[in-house]
C-alpha positions as CSV (number, residue, x, y, z in Angstrom):
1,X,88.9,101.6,111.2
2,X,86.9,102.0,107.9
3,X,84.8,104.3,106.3
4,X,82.0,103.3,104.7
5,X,79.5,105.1,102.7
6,X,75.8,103.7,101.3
7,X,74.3,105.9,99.1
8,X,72.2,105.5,95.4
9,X,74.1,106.9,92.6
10,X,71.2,108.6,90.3
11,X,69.0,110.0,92.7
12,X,69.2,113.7,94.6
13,X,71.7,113.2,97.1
14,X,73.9,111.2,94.2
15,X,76.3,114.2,93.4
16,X,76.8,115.7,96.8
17,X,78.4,112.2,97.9
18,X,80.6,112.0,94.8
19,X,82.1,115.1,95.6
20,X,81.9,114.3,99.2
21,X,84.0,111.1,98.5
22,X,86.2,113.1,95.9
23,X,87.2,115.3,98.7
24,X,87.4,112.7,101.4
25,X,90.0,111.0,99.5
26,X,91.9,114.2,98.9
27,X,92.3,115.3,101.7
28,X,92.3,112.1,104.1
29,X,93.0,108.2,104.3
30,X,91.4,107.0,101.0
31,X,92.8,103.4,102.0
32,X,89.8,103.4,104.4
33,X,86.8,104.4,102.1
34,X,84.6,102.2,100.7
35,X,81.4,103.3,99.0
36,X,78.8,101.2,98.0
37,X,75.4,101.7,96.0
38,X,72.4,100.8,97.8
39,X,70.8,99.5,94.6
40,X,73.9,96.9,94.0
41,X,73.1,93.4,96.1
42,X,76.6,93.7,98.2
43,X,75.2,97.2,99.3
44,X,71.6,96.6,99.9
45,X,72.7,93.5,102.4
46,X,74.9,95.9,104.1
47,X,72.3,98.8,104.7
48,X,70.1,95.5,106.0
49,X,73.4,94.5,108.1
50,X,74.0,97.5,109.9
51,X,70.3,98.4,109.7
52,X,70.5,101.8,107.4
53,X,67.1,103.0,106.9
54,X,67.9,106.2,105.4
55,X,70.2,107.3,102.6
56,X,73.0,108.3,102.5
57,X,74.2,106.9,105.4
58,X,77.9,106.9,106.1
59,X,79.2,104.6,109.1
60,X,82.7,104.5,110.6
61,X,83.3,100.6,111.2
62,X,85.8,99.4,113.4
63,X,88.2,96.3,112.4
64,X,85.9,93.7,113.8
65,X,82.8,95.1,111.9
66,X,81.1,96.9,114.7
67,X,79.9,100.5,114.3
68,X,81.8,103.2,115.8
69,X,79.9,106.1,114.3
70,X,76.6,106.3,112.3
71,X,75.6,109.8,109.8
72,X,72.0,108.9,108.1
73,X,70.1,111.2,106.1
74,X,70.5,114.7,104.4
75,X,72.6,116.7,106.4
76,X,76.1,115.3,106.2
77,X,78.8,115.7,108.6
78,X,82.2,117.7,108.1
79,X,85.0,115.3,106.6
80,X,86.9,115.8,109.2
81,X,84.7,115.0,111.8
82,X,84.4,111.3,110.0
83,X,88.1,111.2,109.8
84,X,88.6,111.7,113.7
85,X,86.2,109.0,113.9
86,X,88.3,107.1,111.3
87,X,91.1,107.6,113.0
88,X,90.4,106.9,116.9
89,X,91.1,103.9,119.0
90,X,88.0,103.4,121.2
């Protein structure tokens, strides 16, 4: 499983996620975080992929590419709630 996170770097929400991912990595598996900028091209055709339509979004992916677990918006979820996520075989 892999942890991904969609987010745009100068904007509100820009610092929370960088400190969010700076703890994440701490803390957890950093092998399985990738974060992406909405505002690159690679990240906005993954927020159209997996049909993101608000920021930031965080989604737990499974090896095949199919979403295990979806956090959009504002109110983020606790690390290790994403990391169970991360780290289950369903």
């Amino acid at each position: 499983m892999k942890v991904l996170i969609l987010y745009r770097p100068n904007s509100e929400h820009g610092r929370v996620i960088e400190e969010f991912v700076h703890e994440y990595q701490r803390h957890h598996d950093a092998g399985r975080l990738e974060v992406l900028s909405i505002d690159t091209r690679e990240g906005s055709a993954t927020a159209t992929l997996y049909d993101i339509m608000q920021y930031p979004a965080i989604l737990v992916l499974q090896t095949d590419g199919s979403v295990q677990k979806t956090w959009e918006g504002d109110s983020l979820p606790l690390m290790d709630e994403v990391a169970s996520y991360a780290r289950s075989d369903f």
